[in-house]
Each structure stands twice: as structure tokens, then as C-alpha cells.
C-alpha positions in Angstrom: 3.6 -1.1 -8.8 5.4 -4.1 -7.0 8.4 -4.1 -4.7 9.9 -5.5 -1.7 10.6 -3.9 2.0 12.1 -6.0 4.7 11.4 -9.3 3.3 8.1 -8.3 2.3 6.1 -8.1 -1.0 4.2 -5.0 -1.5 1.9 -4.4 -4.5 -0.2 -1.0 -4.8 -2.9 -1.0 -7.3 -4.5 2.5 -8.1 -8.1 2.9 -8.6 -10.4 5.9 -9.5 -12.6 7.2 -6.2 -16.1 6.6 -7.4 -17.0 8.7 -4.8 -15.1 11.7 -6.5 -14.8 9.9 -10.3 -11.6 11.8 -10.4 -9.5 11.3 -7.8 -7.6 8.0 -7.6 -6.5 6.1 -4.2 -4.0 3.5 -3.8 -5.2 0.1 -2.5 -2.1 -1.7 -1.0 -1.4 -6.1 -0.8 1.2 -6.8 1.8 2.6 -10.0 1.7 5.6 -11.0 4.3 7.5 -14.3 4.2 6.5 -14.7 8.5 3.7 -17.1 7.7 0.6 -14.1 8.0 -2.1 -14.0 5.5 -2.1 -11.6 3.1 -2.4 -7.9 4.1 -4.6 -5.5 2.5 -4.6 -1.8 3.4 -6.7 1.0 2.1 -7.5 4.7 2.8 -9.9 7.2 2.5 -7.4 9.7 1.2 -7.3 10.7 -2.9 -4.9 12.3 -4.9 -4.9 14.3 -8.2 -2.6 12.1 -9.6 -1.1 8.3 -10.0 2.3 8.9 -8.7 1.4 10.5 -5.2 -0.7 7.8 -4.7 2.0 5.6 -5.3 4.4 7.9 -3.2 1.9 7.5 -0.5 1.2 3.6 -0.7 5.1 3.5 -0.4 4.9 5.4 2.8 2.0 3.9 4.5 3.1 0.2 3.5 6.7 1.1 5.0 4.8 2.3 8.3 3.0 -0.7 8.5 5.8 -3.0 7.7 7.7 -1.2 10.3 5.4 -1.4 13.1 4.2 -4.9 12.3 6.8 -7.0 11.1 9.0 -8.9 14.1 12.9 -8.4 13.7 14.8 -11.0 14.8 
């Protein structure tokens, strides 16, 4: 899944926990047009299916955008 938030590119990629071999997590690639190097964010959380992980890369890449990114 790619989209933008607040002039930044976000692209979540869902991946099967090997841990669990059924539960997937959501690996997150934040790019923002400020000059930083790529961001990549993962967590230790699964989910039972590909859409909450999506639902929750959304919410974690919004946080972090949020808290991160200077507003001029």
C-alpha cells in the first residue's frame, strides 16, 4: 500500500511473522520531501489479517509523521 501524509510518502509492505508463520506484520518506508533519509519502522505486533495491519501501519506512520516532521 502507498500514500501520502503531510508531504510525505508512506509505503507499508506486509510480511508473514516467521515467528508465528501465520500472523502477518506491517513493515512501514517513510519518505518526507525535508531532505531525511529514508525512514523505516517496524513492530513487534501481528495481526490475523492484511487489512489491520495496514489499518495499523496507517496509524503508526501518522504518529510518527506527526511527531517528527517540522511544520513551518
Amino acid at each position: 500500500m502507498k500514500w501520502t501524509y503531510k508531504d510525505c510518502d508512506v509505503e507499508i509492505t506486509i510480511t508473514f511473522d516467521t515467528a508465528v508463520k501465520s500472523d502477518l506484520t506491517p513493515i512501514l518506508e517513510i519518505d518526507c520531501k525535508d531532505g531525511r533519509d529514508l525512514i523505516i519502522l517496524t513492530t513487534s505486533q501481528t495481526f490475523r489479517t492484511a487489512e489491520s495491519a495496514e489499518l495499523f501501519g496507517q496509524d503508526m506512520a501518522r504518529k510518527w509523521i506527526d511527531e517528527n516532521l517540522k511544520t513551518a
